[in-house]
C-alpha positions in Angstrom: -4.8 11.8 8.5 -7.6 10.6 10.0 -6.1 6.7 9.9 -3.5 6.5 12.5 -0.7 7.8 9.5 1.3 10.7 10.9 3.5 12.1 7.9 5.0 15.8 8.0 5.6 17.9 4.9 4.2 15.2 2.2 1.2 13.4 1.4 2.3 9.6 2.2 0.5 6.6 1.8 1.6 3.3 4.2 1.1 0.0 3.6 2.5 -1.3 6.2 1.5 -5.5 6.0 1.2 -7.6 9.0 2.8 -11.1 8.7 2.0 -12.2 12.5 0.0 -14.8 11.2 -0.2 -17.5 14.2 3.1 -16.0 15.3 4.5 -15.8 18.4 4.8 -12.0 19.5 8.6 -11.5 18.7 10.6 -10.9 21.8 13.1 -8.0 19.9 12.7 -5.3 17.2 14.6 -6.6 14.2 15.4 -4.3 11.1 16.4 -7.0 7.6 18.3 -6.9 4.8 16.0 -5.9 1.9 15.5 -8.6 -0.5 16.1 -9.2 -3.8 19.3 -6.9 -3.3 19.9 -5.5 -5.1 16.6 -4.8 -7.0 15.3 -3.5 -10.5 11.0 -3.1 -9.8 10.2 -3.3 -6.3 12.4 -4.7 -3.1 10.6 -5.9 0.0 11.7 -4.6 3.7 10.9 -6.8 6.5 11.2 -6.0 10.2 9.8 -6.9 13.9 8.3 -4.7 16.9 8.4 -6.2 20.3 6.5 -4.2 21.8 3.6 -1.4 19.9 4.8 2.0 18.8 5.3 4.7 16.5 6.9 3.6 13.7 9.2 5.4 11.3 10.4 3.7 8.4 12.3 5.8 5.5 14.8 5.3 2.5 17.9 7.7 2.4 20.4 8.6 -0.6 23.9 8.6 0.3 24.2 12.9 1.0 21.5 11.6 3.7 18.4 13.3 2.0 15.4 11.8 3.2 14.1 10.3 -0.3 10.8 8.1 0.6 8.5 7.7 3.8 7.8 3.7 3.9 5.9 4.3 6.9 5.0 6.6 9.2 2.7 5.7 11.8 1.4 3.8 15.2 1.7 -0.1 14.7 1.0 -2.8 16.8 3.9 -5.4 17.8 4.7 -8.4 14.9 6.3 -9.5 12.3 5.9 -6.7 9.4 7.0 -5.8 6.0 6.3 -3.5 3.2 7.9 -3.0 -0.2 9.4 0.1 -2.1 9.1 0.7 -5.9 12.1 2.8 -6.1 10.0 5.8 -6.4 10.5 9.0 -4.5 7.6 10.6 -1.8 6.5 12.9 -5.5 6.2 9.6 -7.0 9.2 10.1 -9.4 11.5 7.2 -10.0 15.0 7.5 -8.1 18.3 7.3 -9.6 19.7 3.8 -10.0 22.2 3.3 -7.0 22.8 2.8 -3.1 20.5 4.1 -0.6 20.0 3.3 3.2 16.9 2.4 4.7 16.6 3.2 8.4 13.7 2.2 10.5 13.3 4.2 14.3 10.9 2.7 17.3 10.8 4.0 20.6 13.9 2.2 21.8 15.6 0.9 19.0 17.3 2.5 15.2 18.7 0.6 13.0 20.1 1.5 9.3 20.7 -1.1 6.3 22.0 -0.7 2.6 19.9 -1.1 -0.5 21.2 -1.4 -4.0 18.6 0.0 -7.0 19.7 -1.3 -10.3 17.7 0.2 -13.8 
């Protein structure tokens, strides 16, 4: 993909936002908790970069299948977020239940819970 995207073995569409705004660079990468958790349309993801990188940004289901790509790609440091409709990388809606999100940087991994409710 011509954009900067980098996704293996589906079609994936980011949309990664920046929330910088007149922020100050943050100093750490920083994975959230979701919110609302847990959700019934769409849930939000939040997290920081310190520095820029490739970015990887997935949702899990609890065997540890990968079920979504959130993101995928090179992103400049800041404060970031994107949301997930509960929909899987075919663009079929998921099972009510727990997932894990996990989001990779160069340097840093970090893996939180998510609850979909239908």
């Amino acid at each position: 993909m011509g954009d900067g995207t980098a996704c293996f073995d589906v079609e994936c569409d980011t949309d990664v936002k920046d929330e910088t705004g007149g922020r100050e660079r943050p100093s750490q990468s920083v994975l959230f908790q979701n919110h609302p958790n847990p959700f019934n349309q769409t849930t939000k993801i939040e997290f920081t970069l310190a520095k820029p990188g490739f970015v990887s940004l997935s949702v899990y289901d609890l065997l540890g299948r990968k079920v979504k790509i959130l993101a995928s790609e090179h992103l400049p440091a800041g404060y970031k977020s994107v949301s997930w409709d509960g929909k899987n990388d075919s663009g079929e809606d998921v099972a009510s239940g727990i997932y894990f999100y996990q989001l990779r940087v160069r340097d840093y991994s970090e893996t939180k819970t998510l609850v979909l409710l239908k």
